[in-house]
N, C-alpha and C positions, 0 to 999 in steps of 0.2 A: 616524555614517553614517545617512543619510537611506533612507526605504524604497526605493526608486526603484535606490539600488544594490545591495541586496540581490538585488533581484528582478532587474538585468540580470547580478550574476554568481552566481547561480541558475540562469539561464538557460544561462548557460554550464559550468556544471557539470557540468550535467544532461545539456547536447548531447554535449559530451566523453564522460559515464561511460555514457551509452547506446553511442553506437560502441565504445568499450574493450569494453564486455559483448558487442557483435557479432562485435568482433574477436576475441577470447579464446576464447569460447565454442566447442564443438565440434557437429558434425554427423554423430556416426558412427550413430547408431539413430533413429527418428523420434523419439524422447519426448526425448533430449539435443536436439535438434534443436528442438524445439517448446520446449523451457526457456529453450536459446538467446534465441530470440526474442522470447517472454514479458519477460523480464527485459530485456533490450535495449530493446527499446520502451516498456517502463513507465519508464525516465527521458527520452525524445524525445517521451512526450506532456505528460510534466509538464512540458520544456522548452520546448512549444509556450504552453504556459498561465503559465510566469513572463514568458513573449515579450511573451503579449499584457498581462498582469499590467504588466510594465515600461515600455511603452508609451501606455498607459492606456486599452487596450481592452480589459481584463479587469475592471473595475471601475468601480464607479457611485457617485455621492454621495448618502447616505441624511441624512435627521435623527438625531440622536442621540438615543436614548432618555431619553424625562424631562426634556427640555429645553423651555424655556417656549416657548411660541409666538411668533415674530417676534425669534428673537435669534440664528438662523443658524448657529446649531452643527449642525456636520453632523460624518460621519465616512464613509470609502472602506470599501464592502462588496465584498470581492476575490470574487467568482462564478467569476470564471477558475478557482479552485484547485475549488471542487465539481465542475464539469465535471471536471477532474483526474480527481479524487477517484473518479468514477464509473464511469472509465476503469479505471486504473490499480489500484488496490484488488481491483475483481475480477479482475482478473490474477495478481497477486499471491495473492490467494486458489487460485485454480486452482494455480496450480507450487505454494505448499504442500501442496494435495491431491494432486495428483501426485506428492510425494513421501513423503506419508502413505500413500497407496496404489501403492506402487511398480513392486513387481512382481506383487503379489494384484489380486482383482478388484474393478476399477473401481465405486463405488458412485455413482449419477449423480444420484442424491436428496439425498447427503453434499453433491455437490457445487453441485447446482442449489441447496439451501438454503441454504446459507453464502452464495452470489453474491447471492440475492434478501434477504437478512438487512441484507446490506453495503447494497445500495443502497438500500435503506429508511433506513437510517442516514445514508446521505450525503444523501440527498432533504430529508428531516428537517432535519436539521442545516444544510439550504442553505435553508430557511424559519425554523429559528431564527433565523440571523443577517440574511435580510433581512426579518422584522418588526421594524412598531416600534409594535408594543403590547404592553404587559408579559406582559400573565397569557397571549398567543398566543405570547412569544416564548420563555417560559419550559417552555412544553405541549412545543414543536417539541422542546424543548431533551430534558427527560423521554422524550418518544417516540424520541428518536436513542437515548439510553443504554438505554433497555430494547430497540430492536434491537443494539442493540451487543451485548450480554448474550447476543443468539442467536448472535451470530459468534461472540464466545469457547465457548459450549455447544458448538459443532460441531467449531472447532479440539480442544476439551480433549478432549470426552468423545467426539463420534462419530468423528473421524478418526483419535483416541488408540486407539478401539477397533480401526478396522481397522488401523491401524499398527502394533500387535503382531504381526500375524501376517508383517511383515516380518524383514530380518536383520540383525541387532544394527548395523552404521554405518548402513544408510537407517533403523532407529530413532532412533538419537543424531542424524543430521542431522535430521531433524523437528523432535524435542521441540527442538535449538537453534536451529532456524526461527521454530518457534511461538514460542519464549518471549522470539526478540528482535522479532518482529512485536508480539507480545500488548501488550511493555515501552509499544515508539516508539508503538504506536497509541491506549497510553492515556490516553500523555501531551499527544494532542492536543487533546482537550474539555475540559482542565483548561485550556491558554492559551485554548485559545475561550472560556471561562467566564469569564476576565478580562480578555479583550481588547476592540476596541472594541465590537464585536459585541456581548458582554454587558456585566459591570460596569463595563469601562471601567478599570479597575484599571491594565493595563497599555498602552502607546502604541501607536502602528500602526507605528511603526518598530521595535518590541522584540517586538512579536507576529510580525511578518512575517519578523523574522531567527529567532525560536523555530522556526514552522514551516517557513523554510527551510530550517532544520538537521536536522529530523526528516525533512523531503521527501528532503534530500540521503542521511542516512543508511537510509532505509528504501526507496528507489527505488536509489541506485546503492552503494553502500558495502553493503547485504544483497544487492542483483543480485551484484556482483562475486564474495562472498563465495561466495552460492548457486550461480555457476555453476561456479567453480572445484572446491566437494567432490560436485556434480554430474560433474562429470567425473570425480573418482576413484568414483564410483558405479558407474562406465558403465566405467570402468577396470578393476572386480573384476568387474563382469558378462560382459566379454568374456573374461576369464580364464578365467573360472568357464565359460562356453561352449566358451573350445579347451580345457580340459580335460577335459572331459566328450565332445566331439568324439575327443580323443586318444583315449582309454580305452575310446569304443565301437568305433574302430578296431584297436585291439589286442584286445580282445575276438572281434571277428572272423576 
């Protein structure tokens, strides 16, 4: 399979598992409400970006690195997916702090830094791969992982912190947010580090179906997931409310 149809059933994928997350999703409190949506939309922008990716308005023909002069080796630098990336990511960051910080109080520093961390990192890393000179494209490459390093600090340590003081399931759903976001999103600069982008190690047909697969399971396969035990979140909370309603009533 040729890149070409990765990227247009990607695209479909994407469009699909975003509605399914619209439709599923529930709307009974404003924060289920705003999850909802979050999630739903973070696979309809990626779908917008394999659209144009499949098409061939997401991507431009660069030199390949190291290549002699006058011999026309070039290679496709997909741009479409950074814009994604820049979108969607801090999205996705936000509903995990949301659910780090569930029902304790909002820290908007937690969250404003991990957003500005991330896009550093995507910025970065969207100058990594469209340089084509070595010791610039390798800097770009260095300066993405060391913001990277700030996103995981704030997942692990700062919103680890206030996530304790929540109650033991919106605990357990966190640390299993985190730790399947932390997995997929490490494993992306590892393909970009041999893809054409960098060494060239691997194809543009075998890069683009890796990241497709990661796009697919971190944007709608983690949405789906996240809204559903979102919803039993919002399931104990309401309980937890008419019972506590009940008992002041009877108390009275």
């Amino acid at each position: 399979m040729d890149s070409r149809f990765w990227l247009w059933l990607t695209t479909a994928i994407m469009l699909i598992g975003g509605l399914a997350i619209l439709a599923i999703g529930k709307r009974r409190t404003p924060t289920e409400e705003l999850h909802t949506v979050l999630h739903g939309i973070v696979p309809i922008i990626a779908a917008c970006s394999y659209f144009a990716m499949a098409i061939g308005q997401g991507d431009v023909v660069l030199p390949v690195l190291g290549a002699p002069d006058g011999t026309g080796v070039t290679r496709l630098f997909y741009y479409a997916r950074y814009v994604d990336w820049s979108f969607t990511t801090p999205l996705l960051l936000t509903t995990l702090a949301m659910t780090a910080m569930h029902a304790g109080p909002k820290r908007p520093g937690i969250i404003v830094g991990v957003i500005l961390a991330d896009v550093i990192m995507i910025a970065t890393a969207f100058f990594f791969g469209a340089s084509e000179i070595s010791w610039i494209k390798w800097t770009w490459f260095i300066i993405s992982c060391v913001a990277f390093l700030g996103v995981y600090y704030v997942i692990w340590v700062s919103q680890m912190e206030a996530n304790r003081l929540e109650r033991d399931d919106v605990r357990s759903n966190y640390r299993r947010n985190a730790t399947i976001l932390s997995v997929l999103w490490f494993i992306y600069p590892i393909i970009l580090f041999f893809a054409p982008d960098g060494l060239r190690v691997f194809s543009d047909a075998f890069s683009v179906f890796c990241i497709a697969v990661l796009d697919v399971v971190s944007k709608v396969v983690y949405g789906l997931m996240t809204t559903l035990s979102d919803t039993r979140t919002v399931d104990r909370d309401l309980a937890e409310t008419r019972s506590t309603t009940a008992t002041t009533r009877l108390a009275a």
